[in-house]
C-alpha positions in Angstrom: -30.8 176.8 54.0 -33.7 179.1 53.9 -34.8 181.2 57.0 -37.8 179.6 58.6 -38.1 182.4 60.9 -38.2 186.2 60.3 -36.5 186.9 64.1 -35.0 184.8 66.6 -34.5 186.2 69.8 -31.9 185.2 72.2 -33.3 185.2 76.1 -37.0 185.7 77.6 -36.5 187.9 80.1 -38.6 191.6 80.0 -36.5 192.6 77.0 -36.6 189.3 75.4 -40.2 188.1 76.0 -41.1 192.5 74.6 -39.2 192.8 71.6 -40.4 189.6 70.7 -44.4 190.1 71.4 -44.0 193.4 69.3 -42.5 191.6 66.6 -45.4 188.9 66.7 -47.9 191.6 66.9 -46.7 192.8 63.8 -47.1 189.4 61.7 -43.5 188.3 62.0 -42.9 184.5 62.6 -40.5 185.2 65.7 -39.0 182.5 67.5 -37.3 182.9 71.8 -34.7 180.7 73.2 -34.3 180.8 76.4 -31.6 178.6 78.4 -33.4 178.3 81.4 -37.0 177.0 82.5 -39.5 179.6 84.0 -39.9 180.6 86.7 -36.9 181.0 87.7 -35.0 183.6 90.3 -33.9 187.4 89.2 -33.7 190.6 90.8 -35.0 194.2 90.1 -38.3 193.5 91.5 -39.8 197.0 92.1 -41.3 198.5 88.6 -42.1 201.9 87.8 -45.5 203.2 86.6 -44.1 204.5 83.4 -44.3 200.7 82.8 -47.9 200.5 82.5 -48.3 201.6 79.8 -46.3 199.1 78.6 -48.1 196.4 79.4 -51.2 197.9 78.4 -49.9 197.7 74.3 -48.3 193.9 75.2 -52.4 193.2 76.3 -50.4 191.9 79.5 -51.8 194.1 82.5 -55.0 192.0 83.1 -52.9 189.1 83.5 -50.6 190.9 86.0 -53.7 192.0 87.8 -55.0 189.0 88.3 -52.0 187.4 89.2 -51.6 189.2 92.6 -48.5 190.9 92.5 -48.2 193.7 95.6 -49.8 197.3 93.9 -47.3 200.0 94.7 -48.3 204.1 94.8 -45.1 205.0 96.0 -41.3 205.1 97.0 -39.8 206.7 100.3 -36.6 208.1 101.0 -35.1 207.2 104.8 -32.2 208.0 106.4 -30.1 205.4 108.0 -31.8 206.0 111.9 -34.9 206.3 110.5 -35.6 209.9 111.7 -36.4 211.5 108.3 -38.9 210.1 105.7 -39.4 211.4 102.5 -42.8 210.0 100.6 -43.6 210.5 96.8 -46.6 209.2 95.7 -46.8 208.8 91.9 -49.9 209.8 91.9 -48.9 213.5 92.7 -46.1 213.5 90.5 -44.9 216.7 88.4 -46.4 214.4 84.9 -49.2 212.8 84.4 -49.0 208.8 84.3 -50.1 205.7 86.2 -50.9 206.4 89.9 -49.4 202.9 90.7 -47.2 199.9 89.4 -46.0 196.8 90.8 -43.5 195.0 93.1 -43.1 192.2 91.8 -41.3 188.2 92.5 -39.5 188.6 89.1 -39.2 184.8 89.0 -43.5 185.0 88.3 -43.1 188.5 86.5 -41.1 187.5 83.8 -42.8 183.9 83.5 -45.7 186.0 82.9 -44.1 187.8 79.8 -42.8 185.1 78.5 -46.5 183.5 78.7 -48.0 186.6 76.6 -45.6 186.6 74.2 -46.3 182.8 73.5 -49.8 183.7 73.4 -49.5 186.5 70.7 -47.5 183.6 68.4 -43.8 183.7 69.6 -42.8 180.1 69.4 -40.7 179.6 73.1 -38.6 177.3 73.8 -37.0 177.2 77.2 -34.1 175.3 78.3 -32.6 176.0 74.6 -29.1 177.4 75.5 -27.9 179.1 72.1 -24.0 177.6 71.7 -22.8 179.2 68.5 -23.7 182.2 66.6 -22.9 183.1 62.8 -24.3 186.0 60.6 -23.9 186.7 57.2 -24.6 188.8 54.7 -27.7 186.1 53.6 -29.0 185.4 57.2 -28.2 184.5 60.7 -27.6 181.2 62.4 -27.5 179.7 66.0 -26.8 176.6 67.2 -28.7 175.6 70.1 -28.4 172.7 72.8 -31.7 171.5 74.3 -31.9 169.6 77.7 -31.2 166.1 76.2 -27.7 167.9 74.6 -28.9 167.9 71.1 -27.9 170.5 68.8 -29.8 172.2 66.3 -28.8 174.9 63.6 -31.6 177.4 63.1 -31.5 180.4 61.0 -33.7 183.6 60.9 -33.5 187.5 58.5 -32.6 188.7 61.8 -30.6 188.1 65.5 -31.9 189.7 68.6 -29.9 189.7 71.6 -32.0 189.8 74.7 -29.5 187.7 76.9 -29.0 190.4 79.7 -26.0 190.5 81.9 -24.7 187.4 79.9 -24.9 190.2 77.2 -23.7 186.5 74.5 -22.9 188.7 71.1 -21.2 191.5 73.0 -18.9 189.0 75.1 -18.4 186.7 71.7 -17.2 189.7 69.7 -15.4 191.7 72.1 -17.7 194.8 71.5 -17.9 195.0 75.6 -16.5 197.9 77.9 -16.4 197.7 81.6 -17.4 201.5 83.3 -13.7 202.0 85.5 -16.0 204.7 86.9 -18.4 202.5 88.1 -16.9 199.5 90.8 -20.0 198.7 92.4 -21.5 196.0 94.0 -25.1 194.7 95.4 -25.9 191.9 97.9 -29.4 191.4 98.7 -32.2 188.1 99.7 -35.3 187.9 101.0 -37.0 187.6 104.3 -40.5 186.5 105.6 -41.8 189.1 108.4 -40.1 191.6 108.1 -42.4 194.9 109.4 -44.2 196.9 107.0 -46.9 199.7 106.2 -50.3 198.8 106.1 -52.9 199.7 103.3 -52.2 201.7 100.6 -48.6 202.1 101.6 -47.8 198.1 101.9 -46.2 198.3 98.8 -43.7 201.4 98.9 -40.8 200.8 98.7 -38.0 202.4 100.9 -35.0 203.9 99.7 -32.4 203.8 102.6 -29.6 206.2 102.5 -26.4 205.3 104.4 -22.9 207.3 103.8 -21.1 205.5 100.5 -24.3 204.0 99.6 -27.8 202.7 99.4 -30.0 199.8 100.9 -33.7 199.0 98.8 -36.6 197.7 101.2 -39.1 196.1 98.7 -42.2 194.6 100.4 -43.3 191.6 97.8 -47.0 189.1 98.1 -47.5 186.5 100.4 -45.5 188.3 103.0 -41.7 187.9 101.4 -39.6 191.1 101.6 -36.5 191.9 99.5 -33.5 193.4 100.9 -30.0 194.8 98.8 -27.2 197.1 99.7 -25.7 198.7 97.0 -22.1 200.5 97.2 -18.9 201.3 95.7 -16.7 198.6 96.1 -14.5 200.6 98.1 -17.2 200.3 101.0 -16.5 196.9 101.4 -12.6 197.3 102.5 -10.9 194.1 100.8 -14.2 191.8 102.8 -16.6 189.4 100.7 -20.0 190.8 100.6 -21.4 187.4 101.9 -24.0 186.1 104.4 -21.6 187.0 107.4 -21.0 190.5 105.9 -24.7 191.1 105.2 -26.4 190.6 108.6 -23.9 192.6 110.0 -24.6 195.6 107.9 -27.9 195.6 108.5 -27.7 195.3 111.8 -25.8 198.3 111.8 -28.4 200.3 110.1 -31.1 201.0 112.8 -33.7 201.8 110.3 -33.4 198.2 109.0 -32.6 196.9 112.0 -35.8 197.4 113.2 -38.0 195.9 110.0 -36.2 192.9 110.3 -35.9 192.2 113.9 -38.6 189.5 113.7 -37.8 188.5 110.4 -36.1 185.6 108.8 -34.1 185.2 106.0 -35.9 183.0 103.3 -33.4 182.9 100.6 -29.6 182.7 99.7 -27.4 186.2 99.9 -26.6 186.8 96.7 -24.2 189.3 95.5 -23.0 190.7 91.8 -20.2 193.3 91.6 -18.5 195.3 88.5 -21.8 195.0 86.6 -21.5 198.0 84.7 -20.8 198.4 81.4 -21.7 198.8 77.3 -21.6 197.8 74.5 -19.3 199.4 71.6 -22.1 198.5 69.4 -25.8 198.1 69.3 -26.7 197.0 66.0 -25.3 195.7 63.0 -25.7 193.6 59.7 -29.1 191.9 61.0 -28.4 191.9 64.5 -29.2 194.2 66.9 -29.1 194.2 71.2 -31.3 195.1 73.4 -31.6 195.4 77.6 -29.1 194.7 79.3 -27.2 193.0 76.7 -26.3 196.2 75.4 -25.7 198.6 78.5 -26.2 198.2 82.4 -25.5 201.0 84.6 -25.8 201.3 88.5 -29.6 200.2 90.0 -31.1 203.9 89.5 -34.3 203.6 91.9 -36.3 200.5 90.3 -35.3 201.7 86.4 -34.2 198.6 84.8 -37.2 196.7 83.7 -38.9 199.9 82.4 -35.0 200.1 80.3 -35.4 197.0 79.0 -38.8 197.2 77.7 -38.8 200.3 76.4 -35.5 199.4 74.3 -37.2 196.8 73.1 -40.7 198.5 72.5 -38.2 200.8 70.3 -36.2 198.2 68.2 -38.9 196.4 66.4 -40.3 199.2 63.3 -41.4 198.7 60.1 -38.9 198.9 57.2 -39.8 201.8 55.0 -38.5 200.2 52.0 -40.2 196.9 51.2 -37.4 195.6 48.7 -35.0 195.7 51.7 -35.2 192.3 54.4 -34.5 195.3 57.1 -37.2 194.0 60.2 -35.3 197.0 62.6 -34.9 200.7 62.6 -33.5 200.9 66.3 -32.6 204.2 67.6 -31.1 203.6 71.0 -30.0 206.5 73.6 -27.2 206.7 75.6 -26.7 204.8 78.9 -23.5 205.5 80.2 -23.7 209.4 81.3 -26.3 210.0 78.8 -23.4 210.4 75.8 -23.8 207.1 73.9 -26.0 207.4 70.9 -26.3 205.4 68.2 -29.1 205.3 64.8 -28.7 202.2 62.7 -31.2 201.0 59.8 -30.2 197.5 59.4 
């Protein structure tokens, strides 16, 4: 069976919906699977300006504009009473860059990705859940389930793995280690009311440092506000980090305490825990990962979109040997305490 496609990629979230618009942009016939309809909900919703640039070369930034997404110049640093602030505008940082970026209801973000790479001539389909995968020394395969439970068998020259936390090749082929060092866990939602700057500053978001951990404050448009603790697991001592477990830890906190003392709670409390980890390999005989399904490490102050996309800005490069059906010349740099490196022409 002959490859219809040149790249299929596997998930259209930032990492997904990227690598493949930079494939497209490059004349490759790409096609996304996603398993899931957009929108739909995800967290890491505070972006860093180092991203703008990033959208800028993806010809997405007037479409993010104009969507309405909350601007944001700059992150603070509290303490738990609320006593000590520490403000850092990116404008006035030590490098030159974007004096701003976005918080953003990653739910409309990412739809907004996946939108641009369609329009740049991905083919997208959504509620696609890839079931089986096989690659060969000819080409790769899926099989993929759509919403009526038909399967299809597709093949492309080359696999990309953009499934995130699901990380699907790592799990399938037992390339994934767990961090031992790194038990964490995060519970967050989202509230409507909760108190916040005005102006320029609406849109900082506030680091809040408590002993054993961390809490984000991330001020979102049309009023919504999300709220996470993140911790060893340790801090939890043998509890579930659930609804009843939540309120009372911020209620505990003064600092946050006070933003959310006319404030509901709009949204489920979600939690994930043990999410770090990667992968014993990032690329091989036409496949390669990127994002999350190839590392994750501890939330580290609003860097995982910028991550993903840049991973996957970095994957897609021309082959310099036309004879080869090489599409990839990813060079990917360590994530777990900066010693994981690895260089692979495929």
């Amino acid at each position: 069976m002959a490859a219809k496609y040149d790249v299929i990629v596997i998930g259209g979230g930032p990492s997904g919906s990227t690598v493949a618009a930079r494939l497209a942009q490059r004349g490759r016939r790409v096609l996304l699977l996603e398993k899931e309809r957009f929108p739909r909900f995800h967290i890491g919703e505070s972006l860093l300006p180092c991203s703008m640039p990033l959208f800028e070369e993806l010809g997405v930034l007037p479409a993010l504009r104009e969507h309405g997404f909350l601007p944001k110049y700059a992150a603070e640093f509290v303490t738990a009473d609320g006593s000590l602030t520490r403000r850092y505008a990116f404008a006035e940082g030590l490098i030159a860059g974007a004096p701003s970026a976005f918080e953003v209801d990653r739910a409309e973000f990412d739809h907004v990705l996946l939108k641009n790479a369609a329009r740049l001539g991905v083919e997208v389909r959504e509620a696609n859940a890839v079931t089986r995968f096989e690659i060969t020394h000819e080409r790769a395969e899926v099989t993929v389930r759509d919403e009526a439970g038909t399967e299809t068998t597709l093949s492309a020259a080359m696999l990309v793995d953009a499934t995130g936390q699901a990380s699907l090749m790592a799990g399938k082929l037992g390339m994934r280690e767990m961090d031992q060092g790194l038990k964490n866990f995060a519970v967050f939602s989202h509230f409507e009311g909760a108190e916040r700057h005005e102006g320029k500053r609406e849109g900082d978001i506030s680091v809040v440092l408590v002993p054993g951990g961390w809490w984000w404050v991330i001020p979102l448009a049309g009023g919504r506000t999300s709220v996470g603790q993140v911790g060893p697991a340790s801090l939890l001592r043998g509890r579930k980090p659930d609804e009843a477990y939540f309120h009372e830890q911020i209620a505990a906190v003064p600092y946050l305490a006070q933003r959310l003392a006319k404030a509901t709670r709009v949204a489920q409390v979600r939690t994930i825990s043990d999410y770090s980890y990667v992968s014993k390999k990032l690329a091989g005989d036409r496949f390669v990962l990127v994002g999350d399904a190839g590392a994750f490490i501890d939330p580290v102050f609003s860097t995982g979109v910028y991550l993903g996309m840049v991973g996957a800005f970095r994957a897609p490069r021309p082959s310099t040997r036309p004879s080869t059906p090489a599409l990839f010349a990813p060079r990917v740099r360590g994530l777990r305490g900066l010693g994981v490196e690895a260089s692979r022409r495929l």
